[in-house]
PDB file of N, CA, C and O in Angstrom, chain B, residues numbered from 101:
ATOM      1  N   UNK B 101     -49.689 -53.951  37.986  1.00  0.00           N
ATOM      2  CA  UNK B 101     -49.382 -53.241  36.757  1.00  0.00           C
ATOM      3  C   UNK B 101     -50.294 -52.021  36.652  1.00  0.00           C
ATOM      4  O   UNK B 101     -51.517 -52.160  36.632  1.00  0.00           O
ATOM      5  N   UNK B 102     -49.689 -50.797  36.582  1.00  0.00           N
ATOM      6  CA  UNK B 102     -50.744 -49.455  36.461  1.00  0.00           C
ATOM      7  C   UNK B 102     -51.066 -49.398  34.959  1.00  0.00           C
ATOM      8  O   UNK B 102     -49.991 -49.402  34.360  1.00  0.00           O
ATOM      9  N   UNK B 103     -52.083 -49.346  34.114  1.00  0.00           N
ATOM     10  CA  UNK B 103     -52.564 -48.850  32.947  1.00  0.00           C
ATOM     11  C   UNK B 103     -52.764 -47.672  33.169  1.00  0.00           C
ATOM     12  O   UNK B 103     -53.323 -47.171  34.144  1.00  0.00           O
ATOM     13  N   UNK B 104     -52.061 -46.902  31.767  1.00  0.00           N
ATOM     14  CA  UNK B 104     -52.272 -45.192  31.938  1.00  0.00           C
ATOM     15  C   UNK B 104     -53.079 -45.133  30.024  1.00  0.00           C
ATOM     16  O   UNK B 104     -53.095 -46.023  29.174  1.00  0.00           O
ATOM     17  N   UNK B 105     -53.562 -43.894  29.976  1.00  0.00           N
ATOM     18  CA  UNK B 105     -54.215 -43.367  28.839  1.00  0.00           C
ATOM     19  C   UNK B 105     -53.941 -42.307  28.695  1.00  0.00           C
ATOM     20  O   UNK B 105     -54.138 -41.730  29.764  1.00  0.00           O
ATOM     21  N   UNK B 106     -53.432 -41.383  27.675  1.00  0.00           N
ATOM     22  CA  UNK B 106     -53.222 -39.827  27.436  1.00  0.00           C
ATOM     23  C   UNK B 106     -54.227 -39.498  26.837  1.00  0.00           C
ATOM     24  O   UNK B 106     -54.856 -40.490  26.468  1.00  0.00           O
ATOM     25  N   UNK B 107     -54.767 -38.387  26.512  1.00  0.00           N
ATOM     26  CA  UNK B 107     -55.500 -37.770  25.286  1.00  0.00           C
ATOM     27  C   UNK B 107     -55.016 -36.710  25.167  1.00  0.00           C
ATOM     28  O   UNK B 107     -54.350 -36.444  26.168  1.00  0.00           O
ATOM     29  N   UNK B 108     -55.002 -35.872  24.373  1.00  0.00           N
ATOM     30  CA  UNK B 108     -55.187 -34.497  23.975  1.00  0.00           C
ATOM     31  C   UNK B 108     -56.367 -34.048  23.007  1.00  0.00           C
ATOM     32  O   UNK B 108     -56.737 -34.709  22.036  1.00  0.00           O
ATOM     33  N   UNK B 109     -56.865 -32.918  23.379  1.00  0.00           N
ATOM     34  CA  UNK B 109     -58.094 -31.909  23.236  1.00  0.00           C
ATOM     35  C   UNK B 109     -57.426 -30.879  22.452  1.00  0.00           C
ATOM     36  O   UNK B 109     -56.850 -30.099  23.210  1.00  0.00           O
ATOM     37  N   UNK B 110     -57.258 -30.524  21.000  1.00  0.00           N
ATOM     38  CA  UNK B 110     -56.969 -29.208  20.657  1.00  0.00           C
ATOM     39  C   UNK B 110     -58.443 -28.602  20.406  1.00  0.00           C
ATOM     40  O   UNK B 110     -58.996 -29.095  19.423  1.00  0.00           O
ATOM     41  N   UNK B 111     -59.194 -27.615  21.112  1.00  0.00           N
ATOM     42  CA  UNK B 111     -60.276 -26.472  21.170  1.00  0.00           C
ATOM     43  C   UNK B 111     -59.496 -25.245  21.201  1.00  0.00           C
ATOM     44  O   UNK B 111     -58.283 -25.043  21.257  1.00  0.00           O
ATOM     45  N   UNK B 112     -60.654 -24.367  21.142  1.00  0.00           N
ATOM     46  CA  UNK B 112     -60.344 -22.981  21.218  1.00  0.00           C
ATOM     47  C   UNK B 112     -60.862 -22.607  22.555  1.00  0.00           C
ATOM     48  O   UNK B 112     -60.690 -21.453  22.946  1.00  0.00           O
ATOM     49  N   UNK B 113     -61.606 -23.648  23.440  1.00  0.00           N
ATOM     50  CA  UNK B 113     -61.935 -23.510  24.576  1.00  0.00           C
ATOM     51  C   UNK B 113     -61.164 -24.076  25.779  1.00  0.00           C
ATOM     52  O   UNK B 113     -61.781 -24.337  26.812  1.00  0.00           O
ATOM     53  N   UNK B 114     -60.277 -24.211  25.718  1.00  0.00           N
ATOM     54  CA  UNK B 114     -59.343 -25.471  26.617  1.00  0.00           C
ATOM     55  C   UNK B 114     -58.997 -25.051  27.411  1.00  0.00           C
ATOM     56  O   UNK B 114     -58.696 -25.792  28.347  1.00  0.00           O
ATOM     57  N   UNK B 115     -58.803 -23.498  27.556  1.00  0.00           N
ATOM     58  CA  UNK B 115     -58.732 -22.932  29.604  1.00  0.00           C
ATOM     59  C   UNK B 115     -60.068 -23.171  29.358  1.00  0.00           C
ATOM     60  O   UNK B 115     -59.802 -23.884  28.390  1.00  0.00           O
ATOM     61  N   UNK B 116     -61.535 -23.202  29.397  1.00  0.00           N
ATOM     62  CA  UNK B 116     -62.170 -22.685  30.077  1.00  0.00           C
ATOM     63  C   UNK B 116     -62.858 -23.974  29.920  1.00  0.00           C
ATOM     64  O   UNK B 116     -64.030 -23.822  30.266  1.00  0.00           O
ATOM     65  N   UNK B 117     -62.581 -25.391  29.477  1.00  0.00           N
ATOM     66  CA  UNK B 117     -62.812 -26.519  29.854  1.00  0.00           C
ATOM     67  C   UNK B 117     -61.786 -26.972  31.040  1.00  0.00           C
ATOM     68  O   UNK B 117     -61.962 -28.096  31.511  1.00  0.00           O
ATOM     69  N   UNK B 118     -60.847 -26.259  31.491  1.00  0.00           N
ATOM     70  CA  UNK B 118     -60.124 -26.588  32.332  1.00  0.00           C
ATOM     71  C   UNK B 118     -60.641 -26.489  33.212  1.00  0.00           C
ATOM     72  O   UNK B 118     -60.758 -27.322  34.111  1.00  0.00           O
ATOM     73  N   UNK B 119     -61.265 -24.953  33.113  1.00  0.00           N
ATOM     74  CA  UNK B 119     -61.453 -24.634  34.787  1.00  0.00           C
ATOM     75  C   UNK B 119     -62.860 -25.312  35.006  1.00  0.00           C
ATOM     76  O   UNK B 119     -63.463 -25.400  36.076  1.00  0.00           O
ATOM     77  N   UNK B 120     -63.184 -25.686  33.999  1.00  0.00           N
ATOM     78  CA  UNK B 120     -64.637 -25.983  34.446  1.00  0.00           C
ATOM     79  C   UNK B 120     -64.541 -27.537  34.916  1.00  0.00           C
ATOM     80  O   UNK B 120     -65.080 -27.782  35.995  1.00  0.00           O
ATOM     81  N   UNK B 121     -64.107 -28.289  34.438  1.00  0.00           N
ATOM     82  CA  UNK B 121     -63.563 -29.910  35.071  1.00  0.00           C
ATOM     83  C   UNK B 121     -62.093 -30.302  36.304  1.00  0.00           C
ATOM     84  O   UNK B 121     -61.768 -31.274  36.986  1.00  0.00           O
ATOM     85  N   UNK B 122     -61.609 -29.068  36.079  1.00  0.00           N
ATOM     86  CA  UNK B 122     -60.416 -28.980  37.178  1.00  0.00           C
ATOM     87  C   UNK B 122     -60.923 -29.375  38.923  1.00  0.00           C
ATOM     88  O   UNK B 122     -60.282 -30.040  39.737  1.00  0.00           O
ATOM     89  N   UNK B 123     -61.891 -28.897  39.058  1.00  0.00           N
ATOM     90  CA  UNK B 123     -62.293 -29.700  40.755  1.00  0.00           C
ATOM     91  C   UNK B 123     -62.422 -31.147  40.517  1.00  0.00           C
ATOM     92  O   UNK B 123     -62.629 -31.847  41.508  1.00  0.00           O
ATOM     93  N   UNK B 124     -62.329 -31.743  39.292  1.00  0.00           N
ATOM     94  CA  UNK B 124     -62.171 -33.435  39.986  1.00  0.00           C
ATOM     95  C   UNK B 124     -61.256 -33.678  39.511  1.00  0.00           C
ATOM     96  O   UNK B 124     -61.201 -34.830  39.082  1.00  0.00           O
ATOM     97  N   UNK B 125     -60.295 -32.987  39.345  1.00  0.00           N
ATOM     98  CA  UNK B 125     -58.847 -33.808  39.514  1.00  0.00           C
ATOM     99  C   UNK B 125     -58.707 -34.176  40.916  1.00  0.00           C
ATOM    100  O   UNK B 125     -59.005 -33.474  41.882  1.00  0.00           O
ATOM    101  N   UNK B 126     -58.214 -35.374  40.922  1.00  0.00           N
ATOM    102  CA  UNK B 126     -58.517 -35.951  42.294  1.00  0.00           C
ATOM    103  C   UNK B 126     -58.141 -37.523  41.808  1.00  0.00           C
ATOM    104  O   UNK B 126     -58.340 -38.062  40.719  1.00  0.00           O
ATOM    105  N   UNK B 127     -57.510 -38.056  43.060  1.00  0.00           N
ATOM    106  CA  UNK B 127     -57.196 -39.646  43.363  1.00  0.00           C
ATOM    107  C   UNK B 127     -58.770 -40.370  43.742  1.00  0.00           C
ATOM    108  O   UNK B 127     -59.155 -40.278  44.907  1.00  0.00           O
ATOM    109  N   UNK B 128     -59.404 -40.887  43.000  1.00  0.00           N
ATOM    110  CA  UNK B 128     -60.770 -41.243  42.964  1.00  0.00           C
ATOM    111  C   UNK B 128     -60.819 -43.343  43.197  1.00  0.00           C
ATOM    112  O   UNK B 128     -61.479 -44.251  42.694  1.00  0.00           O
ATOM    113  N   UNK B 129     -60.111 -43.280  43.858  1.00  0.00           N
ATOM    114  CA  UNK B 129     -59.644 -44.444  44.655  1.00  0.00           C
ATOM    115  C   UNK B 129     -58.911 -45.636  43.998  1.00  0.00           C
ATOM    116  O   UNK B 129     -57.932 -46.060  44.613  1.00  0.00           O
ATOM    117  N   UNK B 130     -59.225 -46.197  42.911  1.00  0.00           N
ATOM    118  CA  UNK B 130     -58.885 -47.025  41.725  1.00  0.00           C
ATOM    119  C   UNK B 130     -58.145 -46.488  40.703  1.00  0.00           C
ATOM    120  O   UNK B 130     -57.186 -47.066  40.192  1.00  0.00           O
ATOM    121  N   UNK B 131     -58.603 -45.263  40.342  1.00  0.00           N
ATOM    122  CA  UNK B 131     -57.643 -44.665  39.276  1.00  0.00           C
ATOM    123  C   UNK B 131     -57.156 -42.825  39.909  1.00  0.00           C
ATOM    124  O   UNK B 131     -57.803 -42.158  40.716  1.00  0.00           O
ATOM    125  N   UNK B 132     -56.425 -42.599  39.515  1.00  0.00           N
ATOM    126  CA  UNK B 132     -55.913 -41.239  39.361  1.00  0.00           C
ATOM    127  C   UNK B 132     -56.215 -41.016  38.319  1.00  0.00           C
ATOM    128  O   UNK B 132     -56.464 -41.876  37.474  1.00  0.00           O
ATOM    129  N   UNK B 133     -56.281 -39.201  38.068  1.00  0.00           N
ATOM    130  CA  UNK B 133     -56.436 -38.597  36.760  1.00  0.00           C
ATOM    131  C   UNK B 133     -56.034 -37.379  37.155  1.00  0.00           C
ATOM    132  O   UNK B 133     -56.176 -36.906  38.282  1.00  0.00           O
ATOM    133  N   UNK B 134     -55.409 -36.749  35.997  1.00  0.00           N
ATOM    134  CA  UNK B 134     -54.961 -35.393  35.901  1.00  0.00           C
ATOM    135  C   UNK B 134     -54.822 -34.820  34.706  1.00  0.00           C
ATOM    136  O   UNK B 134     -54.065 -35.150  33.793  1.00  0.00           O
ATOM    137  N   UNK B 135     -55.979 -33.500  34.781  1.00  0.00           N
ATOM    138  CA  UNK B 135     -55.849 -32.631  33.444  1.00  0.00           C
ATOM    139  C   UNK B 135     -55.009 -31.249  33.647  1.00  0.00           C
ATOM    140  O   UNK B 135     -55.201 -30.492  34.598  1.00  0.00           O
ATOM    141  N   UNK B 136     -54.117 -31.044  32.692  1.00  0.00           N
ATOM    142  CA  UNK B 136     -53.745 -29.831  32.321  1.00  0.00           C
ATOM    143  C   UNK B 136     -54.029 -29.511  30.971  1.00  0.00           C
ATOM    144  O   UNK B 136     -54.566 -30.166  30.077  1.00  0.00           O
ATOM    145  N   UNK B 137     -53.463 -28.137  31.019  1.00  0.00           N
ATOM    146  CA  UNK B 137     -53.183 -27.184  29.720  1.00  0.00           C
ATOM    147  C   UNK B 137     -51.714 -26.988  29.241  1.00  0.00           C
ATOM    148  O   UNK B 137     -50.700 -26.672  29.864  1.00  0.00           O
ATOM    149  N   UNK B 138     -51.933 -27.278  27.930  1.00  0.00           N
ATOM    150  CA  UNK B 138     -50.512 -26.910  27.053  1.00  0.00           C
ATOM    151  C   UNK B 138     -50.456 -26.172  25.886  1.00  0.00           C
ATOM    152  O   UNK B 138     -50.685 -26.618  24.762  1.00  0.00           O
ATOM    153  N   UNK B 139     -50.108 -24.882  26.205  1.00  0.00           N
ATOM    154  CA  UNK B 139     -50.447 -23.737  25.668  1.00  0.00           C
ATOM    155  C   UNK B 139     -51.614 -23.407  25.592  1.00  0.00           C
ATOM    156  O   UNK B 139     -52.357 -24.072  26.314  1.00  0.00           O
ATOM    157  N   UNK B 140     -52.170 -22.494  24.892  1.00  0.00           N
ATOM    158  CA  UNK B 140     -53.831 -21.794  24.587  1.00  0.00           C
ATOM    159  C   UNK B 140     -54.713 -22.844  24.656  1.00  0.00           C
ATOM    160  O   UNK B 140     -55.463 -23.013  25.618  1.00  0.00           O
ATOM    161  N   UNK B 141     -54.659 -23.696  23.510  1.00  0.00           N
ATOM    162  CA  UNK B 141     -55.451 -24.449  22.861  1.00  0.00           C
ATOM    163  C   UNK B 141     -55.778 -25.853  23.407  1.00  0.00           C
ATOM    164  O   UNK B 141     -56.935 -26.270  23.452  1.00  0.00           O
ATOM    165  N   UNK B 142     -54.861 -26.465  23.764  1.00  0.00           N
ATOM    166  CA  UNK B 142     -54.770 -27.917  24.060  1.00  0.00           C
ATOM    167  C   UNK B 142     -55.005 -28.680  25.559  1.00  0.00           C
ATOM    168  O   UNK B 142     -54.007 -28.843  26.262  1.00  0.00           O
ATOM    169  N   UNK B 143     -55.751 -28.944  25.833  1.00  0.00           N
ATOM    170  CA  UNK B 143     -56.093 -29.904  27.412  1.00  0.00           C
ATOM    171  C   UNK B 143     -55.420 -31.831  27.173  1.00  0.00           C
ATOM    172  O   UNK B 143     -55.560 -32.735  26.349  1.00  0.00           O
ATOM    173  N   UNK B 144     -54.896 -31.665  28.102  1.00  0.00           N
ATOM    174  CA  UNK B 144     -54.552 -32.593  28.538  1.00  0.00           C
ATOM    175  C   UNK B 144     -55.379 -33.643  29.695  1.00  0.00           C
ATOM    176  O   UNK B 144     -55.753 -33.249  30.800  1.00  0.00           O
ATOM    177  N   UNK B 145     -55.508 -34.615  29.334  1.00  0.00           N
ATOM    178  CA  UNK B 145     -56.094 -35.785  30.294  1.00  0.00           C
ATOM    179  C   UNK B 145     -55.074 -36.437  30.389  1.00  0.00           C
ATOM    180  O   UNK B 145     -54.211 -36.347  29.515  1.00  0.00           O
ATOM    181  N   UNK B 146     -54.903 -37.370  31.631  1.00  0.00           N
ATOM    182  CA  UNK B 146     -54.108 -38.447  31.984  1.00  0.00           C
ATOM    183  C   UNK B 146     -54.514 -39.464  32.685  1.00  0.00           C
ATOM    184  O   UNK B 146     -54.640 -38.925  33.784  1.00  0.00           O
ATOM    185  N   UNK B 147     -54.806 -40.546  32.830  1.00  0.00           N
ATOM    186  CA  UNK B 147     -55.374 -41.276  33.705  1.00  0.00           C
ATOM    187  C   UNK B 147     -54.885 -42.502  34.130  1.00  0.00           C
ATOM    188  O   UNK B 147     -54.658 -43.389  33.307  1.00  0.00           O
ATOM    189  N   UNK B 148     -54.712 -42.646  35.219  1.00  0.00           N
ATOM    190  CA  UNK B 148     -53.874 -44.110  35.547  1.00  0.00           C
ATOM    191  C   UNK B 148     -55.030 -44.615  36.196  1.00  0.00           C
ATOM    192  O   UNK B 148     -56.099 -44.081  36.490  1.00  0.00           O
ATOM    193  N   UNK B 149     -54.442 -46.117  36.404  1.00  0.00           N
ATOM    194  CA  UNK B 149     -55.442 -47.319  37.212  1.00  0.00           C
ATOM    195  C   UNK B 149     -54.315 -48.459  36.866  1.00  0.00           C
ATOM    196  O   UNK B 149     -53.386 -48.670  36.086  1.00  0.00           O
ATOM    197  N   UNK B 150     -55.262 -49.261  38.352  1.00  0.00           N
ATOM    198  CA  UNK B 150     -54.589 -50.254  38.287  1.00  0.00           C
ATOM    199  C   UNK B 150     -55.054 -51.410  37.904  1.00  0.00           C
ATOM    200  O   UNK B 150     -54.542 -52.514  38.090  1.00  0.00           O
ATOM    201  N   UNK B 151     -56.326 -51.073  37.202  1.00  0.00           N
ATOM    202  CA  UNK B 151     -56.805 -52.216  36.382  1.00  0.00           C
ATOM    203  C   UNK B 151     -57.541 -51.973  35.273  1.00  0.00           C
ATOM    204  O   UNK B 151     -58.340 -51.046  35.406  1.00  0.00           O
ATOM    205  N   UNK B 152     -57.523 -52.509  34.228  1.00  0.00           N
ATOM    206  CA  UNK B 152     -58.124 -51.842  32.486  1.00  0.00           C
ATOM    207  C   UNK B 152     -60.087 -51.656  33.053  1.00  0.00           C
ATOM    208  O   UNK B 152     -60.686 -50.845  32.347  1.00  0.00           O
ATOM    209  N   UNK B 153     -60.914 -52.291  34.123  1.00  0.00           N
ATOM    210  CA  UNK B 153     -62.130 -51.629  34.436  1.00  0.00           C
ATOM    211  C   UNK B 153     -62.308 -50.561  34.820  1.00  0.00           C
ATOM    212  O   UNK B 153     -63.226 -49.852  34.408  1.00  0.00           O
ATOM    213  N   UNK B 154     -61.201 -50.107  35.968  1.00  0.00           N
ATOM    214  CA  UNK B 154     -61.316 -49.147  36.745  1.00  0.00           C
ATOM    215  C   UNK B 154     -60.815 -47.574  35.907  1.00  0.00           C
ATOM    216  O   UNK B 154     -61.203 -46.427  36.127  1.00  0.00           O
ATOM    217  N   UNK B 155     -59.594 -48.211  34.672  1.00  0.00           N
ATOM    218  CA  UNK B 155     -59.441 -47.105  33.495  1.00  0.00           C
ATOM    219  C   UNK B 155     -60.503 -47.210  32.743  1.00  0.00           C
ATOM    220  O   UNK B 155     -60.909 -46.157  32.251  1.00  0.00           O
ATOM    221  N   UNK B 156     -61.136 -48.278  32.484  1.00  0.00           N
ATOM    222  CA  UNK B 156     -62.701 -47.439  31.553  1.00  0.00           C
ATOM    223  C   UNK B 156     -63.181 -46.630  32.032  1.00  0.00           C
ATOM    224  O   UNK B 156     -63.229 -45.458  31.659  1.00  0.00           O
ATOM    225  N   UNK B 157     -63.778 -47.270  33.263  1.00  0.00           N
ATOM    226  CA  UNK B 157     -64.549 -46.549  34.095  1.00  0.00           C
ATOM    227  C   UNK B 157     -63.964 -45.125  34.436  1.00  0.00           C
ATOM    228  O   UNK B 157     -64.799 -44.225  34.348  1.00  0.00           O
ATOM    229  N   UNK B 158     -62.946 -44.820  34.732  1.00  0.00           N
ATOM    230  CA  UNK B 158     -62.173 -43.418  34.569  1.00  0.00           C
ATOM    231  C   UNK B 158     -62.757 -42.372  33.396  1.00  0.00           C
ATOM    232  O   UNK B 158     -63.227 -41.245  33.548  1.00  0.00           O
ATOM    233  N   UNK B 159     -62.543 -43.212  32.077  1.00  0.00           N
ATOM    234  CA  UNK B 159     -62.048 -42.610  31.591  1.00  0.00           C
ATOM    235  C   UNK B 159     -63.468 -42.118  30.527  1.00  0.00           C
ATOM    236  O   UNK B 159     -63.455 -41.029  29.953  1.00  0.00           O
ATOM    237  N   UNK B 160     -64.300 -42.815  30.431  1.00  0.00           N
ATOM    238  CA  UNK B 160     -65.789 -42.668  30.488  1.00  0.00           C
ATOM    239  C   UNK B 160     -66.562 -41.320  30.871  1.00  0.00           C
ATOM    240  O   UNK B 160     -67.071 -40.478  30.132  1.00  0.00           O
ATOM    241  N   UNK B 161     -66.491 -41.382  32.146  1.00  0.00           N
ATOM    242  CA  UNK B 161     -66.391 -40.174  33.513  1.00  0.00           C
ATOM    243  C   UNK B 161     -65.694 -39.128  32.613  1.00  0.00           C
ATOM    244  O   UNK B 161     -66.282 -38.325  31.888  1.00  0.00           O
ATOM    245  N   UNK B 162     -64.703 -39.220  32.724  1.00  0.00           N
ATOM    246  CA  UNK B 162     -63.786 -37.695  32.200  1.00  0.00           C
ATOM    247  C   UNK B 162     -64.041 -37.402  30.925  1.00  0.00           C
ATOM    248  O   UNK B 162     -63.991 -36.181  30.778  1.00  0.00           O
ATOM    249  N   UNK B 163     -64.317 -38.024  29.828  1.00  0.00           N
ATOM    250  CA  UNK B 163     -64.544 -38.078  28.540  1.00  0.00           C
ATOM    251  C   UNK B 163     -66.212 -37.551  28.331  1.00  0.00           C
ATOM    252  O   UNK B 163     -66.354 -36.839  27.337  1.00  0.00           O
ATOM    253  N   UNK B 164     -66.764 -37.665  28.683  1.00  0.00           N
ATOM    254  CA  UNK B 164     -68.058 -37.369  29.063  1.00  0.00           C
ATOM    255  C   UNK B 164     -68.241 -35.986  29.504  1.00  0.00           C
ATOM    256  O   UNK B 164     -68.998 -35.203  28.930  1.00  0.00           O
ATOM    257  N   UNK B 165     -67.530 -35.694  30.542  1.00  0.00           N
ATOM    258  CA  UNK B 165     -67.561 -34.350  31.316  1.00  0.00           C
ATOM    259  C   UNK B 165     -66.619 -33.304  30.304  1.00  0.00           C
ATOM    260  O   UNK B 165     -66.751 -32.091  30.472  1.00  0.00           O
ATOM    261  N   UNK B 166     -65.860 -33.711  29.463  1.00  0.00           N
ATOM    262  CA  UNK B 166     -65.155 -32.447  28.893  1.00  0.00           C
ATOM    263  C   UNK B 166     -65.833 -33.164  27.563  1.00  0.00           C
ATOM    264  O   UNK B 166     -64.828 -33.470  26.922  1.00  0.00           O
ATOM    265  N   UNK B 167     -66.453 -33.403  27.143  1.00  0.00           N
ATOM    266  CA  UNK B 167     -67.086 -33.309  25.630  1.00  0.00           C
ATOM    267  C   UNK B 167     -68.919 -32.762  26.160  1.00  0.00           C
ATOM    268  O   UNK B 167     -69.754 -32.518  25.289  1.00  0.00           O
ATOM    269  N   UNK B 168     -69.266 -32.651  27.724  1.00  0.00           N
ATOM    270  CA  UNK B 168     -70.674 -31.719  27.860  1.00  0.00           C
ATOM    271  C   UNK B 168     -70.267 -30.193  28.351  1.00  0.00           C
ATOM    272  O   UNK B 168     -71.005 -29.221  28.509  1.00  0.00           O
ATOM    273  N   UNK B 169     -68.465 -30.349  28.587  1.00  0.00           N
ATOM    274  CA  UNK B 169     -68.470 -28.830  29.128  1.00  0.00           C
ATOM    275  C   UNK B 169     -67.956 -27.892  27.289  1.00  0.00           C
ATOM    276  O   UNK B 169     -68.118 -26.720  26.946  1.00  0.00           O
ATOM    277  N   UNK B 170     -67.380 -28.998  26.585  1.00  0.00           N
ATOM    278  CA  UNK B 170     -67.218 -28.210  24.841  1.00  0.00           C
ATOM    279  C   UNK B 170     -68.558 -28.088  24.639  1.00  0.00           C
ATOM    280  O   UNK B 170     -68.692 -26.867  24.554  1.00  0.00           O
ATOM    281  N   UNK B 171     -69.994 -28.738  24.465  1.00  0.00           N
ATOM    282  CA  UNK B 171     -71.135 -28.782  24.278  1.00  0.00           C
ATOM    283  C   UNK B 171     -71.578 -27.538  24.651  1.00  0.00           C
ATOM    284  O   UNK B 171     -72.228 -26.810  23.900  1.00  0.00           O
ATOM    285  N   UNK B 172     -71.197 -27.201  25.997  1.00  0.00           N
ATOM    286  CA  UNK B 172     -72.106 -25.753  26.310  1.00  0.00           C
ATOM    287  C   UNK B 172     -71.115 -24.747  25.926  1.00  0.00           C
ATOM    288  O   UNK B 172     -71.848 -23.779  25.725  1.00  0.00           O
ATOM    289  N   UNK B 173     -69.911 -24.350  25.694  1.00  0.00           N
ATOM    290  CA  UNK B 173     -69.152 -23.389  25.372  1.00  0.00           C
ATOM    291  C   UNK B 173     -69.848 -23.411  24.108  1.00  0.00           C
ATOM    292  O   UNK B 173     -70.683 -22.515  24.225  1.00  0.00           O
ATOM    293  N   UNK B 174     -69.962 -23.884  23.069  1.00  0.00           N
ATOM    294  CA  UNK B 174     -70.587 -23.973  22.071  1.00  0.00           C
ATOM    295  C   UNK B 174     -72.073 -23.844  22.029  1.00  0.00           C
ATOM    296  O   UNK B 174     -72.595 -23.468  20.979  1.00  0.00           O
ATOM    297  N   UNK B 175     -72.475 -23.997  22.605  1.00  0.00           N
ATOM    298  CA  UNK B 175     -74.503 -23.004  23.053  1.00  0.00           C
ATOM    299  C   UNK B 175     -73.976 -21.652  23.736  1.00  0.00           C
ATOM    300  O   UNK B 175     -74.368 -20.562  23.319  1.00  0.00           O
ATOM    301  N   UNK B 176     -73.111 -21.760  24.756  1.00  0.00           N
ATOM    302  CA  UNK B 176     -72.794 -19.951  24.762  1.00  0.00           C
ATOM    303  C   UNK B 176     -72.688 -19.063  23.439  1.00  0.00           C
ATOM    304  O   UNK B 176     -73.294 -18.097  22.975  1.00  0.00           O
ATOM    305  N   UNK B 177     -71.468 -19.982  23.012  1.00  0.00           N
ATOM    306  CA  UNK B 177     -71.502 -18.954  21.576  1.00  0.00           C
ATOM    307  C   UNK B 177     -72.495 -18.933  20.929  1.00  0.00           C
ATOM    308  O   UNK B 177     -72.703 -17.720  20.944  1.00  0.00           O
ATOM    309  N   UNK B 178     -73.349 -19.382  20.314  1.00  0.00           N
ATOM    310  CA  UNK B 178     -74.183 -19.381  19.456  1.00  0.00           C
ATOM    311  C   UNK B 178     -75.349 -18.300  19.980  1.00  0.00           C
ATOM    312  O   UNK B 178     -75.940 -17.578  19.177  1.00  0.00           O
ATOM    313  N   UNK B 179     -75.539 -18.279  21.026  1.00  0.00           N
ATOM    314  CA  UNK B 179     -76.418 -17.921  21.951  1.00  0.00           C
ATOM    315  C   UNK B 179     -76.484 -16.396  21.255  1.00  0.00           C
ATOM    316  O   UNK B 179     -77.215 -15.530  21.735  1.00  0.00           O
TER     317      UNK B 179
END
């Protein structure tokens, strides 16, 4: 049985959290994941696995990495 998870991200930064997490899109052996963009604003996560550890563990990882790459777009600006 594959377990999948969606999210959506509406920022004002969401290309440029794209490009900045886009090199690990990648089949990461247990789970797949894939982020896009839908329209300006909105990033997309997706993540499959084939078991609810290996989707935590996914999804942890990715959740993490695009809430420290909003973190620094947000110290740029301020900056």
């Amino acid at each position: 049985m594959v377990h999948e998870a969606v999210f959506s991200f509406e920022t004002p930064f969401a290309e440029r959290i794209y490009e900045a997490v886009r090199p690990e899109n990648e089949d990461m052996g247990r789970s797949k994941s894939e982020v896009s963009l839908s329209g300006n604003n909105t990033l997309i996560l997706t993540v499959k696995a084939e078991d609810l550890s290996a989707l935590r563990a996914a999804l942890n990882t990715w959740l993490r990495l695009i809430n420290i790459a909003e973190e620094m777009q947000e110290v740029i600006i301020n900056e």
